[in-house]
N, C-alpha and C positions, 0 to 999 in steps of 0.2 A: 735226129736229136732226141736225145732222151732226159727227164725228169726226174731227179730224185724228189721225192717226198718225205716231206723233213715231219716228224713227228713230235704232235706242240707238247711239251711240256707244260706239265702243271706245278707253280713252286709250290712247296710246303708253307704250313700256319707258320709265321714267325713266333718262337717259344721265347717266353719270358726270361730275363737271363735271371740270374742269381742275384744282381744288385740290386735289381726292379723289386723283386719278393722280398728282400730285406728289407727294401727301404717301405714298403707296404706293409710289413708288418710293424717294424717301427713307428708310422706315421697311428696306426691303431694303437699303438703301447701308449704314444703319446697321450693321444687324445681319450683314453680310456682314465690313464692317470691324471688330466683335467677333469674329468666326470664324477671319480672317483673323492678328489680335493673338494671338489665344490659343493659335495654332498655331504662331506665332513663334516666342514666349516662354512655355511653359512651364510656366520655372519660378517665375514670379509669377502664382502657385496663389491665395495670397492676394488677389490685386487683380479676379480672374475673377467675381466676384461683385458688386464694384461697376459693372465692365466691364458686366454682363448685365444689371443694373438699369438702367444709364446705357442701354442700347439699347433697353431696355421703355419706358422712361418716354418716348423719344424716337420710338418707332412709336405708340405712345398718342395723342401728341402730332399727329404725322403722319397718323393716321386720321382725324382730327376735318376736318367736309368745311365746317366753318366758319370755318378758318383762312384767312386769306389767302394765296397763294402765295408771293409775299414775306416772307411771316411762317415758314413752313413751313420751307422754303430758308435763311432767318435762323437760326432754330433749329438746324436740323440741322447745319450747317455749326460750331457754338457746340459742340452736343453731340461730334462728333467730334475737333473738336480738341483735347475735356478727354478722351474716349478716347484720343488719340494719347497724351499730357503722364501720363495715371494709368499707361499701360503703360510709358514710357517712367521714369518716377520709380519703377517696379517691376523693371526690367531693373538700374537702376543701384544701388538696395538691394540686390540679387544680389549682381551685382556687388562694390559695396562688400565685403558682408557674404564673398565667396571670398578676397578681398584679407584681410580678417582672420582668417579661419582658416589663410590659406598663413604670415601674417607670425607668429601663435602657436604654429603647427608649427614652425619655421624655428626662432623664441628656444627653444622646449623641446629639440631637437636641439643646440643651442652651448650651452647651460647641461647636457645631457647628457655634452657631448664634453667640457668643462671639468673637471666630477665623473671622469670616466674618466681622465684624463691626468694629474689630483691625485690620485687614485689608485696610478696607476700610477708617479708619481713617488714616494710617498711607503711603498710597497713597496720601490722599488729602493733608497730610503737606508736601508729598515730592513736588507735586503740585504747591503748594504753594510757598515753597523756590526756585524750579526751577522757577518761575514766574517771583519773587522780583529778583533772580541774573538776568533775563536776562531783568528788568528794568531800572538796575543799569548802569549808563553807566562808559565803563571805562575810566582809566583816559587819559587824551590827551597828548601826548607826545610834550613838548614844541617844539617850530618850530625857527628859528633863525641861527647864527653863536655863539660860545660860549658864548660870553658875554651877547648875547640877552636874549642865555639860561638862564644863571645864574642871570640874574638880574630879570626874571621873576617869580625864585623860590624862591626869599627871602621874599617874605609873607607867605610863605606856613612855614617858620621858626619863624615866627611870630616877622622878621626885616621890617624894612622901607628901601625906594628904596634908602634912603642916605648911608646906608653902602655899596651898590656897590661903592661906592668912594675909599671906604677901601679896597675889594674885588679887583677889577679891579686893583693893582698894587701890591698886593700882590699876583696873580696868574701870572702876568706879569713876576715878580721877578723870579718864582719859575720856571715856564713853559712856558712863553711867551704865554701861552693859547693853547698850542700844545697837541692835543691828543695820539701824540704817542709818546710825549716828554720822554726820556730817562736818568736818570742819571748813565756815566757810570761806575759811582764810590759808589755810594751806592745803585744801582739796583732800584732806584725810580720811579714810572713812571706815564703819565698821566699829564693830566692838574693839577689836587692839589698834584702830586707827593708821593702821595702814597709807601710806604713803609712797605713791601712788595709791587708791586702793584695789588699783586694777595688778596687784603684787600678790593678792591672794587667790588671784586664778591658777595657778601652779596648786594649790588645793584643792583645788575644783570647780567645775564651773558654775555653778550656782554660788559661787562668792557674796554677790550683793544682798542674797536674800539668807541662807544658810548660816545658823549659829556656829554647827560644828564646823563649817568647812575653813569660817573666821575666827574660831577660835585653834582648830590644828595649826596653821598659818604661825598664828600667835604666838600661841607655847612653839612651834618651830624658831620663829624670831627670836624670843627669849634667850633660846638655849642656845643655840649659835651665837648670839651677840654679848650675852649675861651669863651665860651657864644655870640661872638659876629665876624664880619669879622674885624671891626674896631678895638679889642683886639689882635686877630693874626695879624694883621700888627704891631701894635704897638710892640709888641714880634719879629717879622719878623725885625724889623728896629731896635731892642735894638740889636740883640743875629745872626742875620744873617739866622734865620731857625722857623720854626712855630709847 
């Protein structure tokens, strides 16, 4: 009996086919062009992680030594241009998003300067007003014994000094010219006798004591109810009262 002896064979290295090297090269074009975008731009921080999925998923893809070349090539070329489009609609949100913070900076500044200049405007008329009253001078309180009084306020009623003729004995009559004159039968009081005499607080408050304040009061009463001092006497001397 005899033996052949079989002689072992050695296989060969398995060589890479063509679609394996494509898709290897691809899978680096990818990921090269993620490296690339992200260095760009920044500041779409946010979008770097779709960006680095989209490149995984597309060297996955690229590895596989079952794809077709044409298919591989197909793909990749798909995959990068939605990388180009997600960086690019991430640059322009940026973008957008600096355009609305310069234009809300910008309205808070004029709605500031607006607040400042009403301000500043309405300082100066208070300014202003406080200036004029404190140029004004006030008025001088007649100086005298009543009658002096009273006969110096009858221009200011737009009388002549002739009707103190009239005045001067029709307060006579009434009050003797007495500031604290009292009637104590109809609660009158005052130099023009006033009735109530709490009527010539509208002139001021010092009414009970005050010549002038009782006598403005007065000559007001006159001239509203008479027109004239020379008319309430005339009334004074028909009827006994004014």
């Amino acid at each position: 009996m005899s033996f052949s002896r079989r002689t072992p064979t050695h296989r060969k290295p398995r060589k890479h086919t063509k679609a394996a090297l494509i898709s290897a090269g691809s899978a680096l074009a990818v990921a090269g062009l993620v490296a690339a975008t992200t260095a760009a731009w920044p500041g779409a921080s946010g979008d770097q992680g779709n960006l680095a999925d989209a490149a995984a998923l597309a060297g996955s893809h690229a590895t596989a030594s079952s794809v077709a070349p044409q298919t591989v090539q197909a793909n990749t070329g798909q995959q990068i241009r939605g990388i180009q489009a997600s960086a690019l609609q991430a640059r322009l949100r940026q973008e957008a998003q600096a355009r609305a913070r310069k234009a809300a900076q910008a309205r808070a500044a004029a709605k500031a300067a607006a607040a400042a200049k009403a301000a500043a405007a309405a300082k100066a008329k208070a300014a202003q007003q406080a200036g004029q009253a404190s140029s004004t001078p006030a008025a001088a309180t007649p100086q005298g014994d009543p009658q002096q009084i009273a006969e110096s306020m009858l221009g200011s009623y737009g009388w002549s000094s002739s009707q103190f003729s009239c005045l001067q004995p029709l307060w006579n009559e009434e009050s003797g010219w007495s500031v604290t004159a009292s009637n104590p039968t109809s609660g009158a009081y005052g130099i023009p006798q006033a009735l109530p005499g709490s009527k010539m607080a509208s002139a001021g408050a010092d009414w009970q004591t005050s010549a002038a304040t009782q006598i403005r009061w007065g000559l007001g009463y006159i001239q509203s109810t008479y027109g004239s001092p020379c008319a309430a006497w005339s009334h004074e001397q028909a009827y006994g009262w004014y």
